[in-house]
N, C-alpha and C positions, 0 to 999 in steps of 0.2 A: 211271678213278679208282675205288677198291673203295669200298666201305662205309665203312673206316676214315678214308681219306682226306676223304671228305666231309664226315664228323662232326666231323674236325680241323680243316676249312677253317670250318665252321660256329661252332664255336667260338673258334678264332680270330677271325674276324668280328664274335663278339659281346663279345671282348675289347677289340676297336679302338673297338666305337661308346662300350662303357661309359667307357675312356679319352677318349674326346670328349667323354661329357658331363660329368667330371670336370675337364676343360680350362674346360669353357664353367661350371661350376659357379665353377671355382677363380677366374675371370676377374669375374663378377658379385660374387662376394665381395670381392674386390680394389676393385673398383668404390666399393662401399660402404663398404670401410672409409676410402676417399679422401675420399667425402663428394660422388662425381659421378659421371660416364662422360663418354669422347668421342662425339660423334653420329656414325654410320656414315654419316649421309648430307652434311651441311656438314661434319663434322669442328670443329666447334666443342664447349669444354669446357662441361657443361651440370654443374650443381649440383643435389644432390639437395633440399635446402631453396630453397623458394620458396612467395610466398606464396599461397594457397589451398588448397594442396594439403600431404599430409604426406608421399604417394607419390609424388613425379615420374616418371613414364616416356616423358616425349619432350622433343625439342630444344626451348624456346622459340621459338629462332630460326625454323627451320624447318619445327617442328613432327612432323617424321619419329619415330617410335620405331620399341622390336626386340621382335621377338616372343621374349619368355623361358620359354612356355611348351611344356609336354613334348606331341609328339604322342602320341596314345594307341594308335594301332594301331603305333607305331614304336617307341612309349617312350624316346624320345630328345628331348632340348628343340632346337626349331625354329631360335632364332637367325635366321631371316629377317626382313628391312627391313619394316616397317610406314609404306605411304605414308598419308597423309591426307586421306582421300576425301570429307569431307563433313562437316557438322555436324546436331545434333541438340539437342533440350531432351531433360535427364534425365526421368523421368516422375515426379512429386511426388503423386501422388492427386486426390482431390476434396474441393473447401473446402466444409468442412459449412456453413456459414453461405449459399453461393452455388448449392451444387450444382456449379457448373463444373471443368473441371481447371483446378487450381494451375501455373502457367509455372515448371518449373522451369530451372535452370542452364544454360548453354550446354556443351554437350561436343563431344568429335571422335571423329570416325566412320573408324578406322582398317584398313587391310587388307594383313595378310600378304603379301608378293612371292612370295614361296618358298610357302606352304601355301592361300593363297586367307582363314585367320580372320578373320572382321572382330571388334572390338572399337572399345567406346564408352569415350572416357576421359573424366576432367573436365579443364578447362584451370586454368593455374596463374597465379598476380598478374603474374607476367613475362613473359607470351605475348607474343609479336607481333602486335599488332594487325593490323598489314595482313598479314602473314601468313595467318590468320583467316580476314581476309575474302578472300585470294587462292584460300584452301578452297574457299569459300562460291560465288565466282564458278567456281571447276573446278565443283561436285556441280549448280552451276544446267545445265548440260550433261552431265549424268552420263548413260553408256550406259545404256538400256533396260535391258538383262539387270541390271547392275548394280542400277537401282532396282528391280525386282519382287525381286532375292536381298533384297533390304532390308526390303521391306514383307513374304516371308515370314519372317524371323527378327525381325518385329516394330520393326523400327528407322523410325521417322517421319523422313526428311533434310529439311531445312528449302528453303521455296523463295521467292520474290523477294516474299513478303506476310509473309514472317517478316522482313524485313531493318530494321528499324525495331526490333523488339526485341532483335535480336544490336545492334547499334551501342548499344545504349541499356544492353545487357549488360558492352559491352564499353570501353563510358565515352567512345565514339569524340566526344559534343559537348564530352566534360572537355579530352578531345587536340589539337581544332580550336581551342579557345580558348588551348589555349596554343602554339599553331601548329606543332606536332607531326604532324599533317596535316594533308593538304591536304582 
């Protein structure tokens, strides 16, 4: 193949990803103008309004999201399944009055199938509670490598002396009383 050839194939090439990400663009647009998305992982319709949050990006149900964001050394957006590896508290600072850190929010600790990103989200008023905590009991077992990538990218995963403040986050004695769990 000469010189010319390659240059064409090259170009072509970069015809097709731009048309992809043009698909994947035109597709989240759609999304949003619906007012939801389907989950790629249950296939349940999830709604973009819910409460706590004004951004939704993952299933309530499941709690699975998509990774929408562009790689940089590819410049093309990922579009890979984000499972739900774990929880965390947001970081809130130090209470000037105590000195101590401030507890904050409960979030989820998410990571790309396809690219390896983790990312932290907040949860939203219509999580699944035991959902949640189905996280919570996966990341008490999370692989080694897994948690030291954690603690270098600064992410604290919560572990079995935090569970008393996610339940307590998460309204789980509101739910037991109205016998919603068990």
């Amino acid at each position: 193949m000469g010189k010319k050839g390659k240059k064409e194939k090259k170009e072509e090439n970069k015809k097709e990803t731009q048309l992809e990400i043009r698909k994947i663009e035109r597709k989240i647009s759609r999304e949003k103008k619906k007012e939801g998305f389907q989950c790629s992982h249950c296939h349940a319709w999830v709604s973009l309004k819910a409460a706590g949050t004004k951004h939704r990006n993952h299933c309530p149900e499941c709690l699975w999201s998509k990774h929408v964001g562009r790689l940089e050394q590819l410049r093309e957006i990922c579009s890979g399944a984000m499972i739900p590896i774990g929880l965390t508290f947001k970081k809130e600072g130090i209470d000037k009055y105590t000195g101590k850190p401030r507890q904050g929010e409960l979030m989820i600790i998410h990571q790309c199938t396809k690219c390896g990103k983790i990312s932290i989200n907040r949860l939203a008023g219509d999580d699944n509670p035991d959902a949640v905590m189905k996280i919570f009991k996966y990341s008490l077992n999370m692989p080694k490598e897994l948690c030291e990538r954690l603690k270098k990218e600064n992410v604290d995963i919560l572990t079995e002396k935090n569970r008393e403040e996610i339940e307590k986050q998460l309204g789980f004695k509101d739910f037991i009383k109205l016998g919603k769990l068990e």
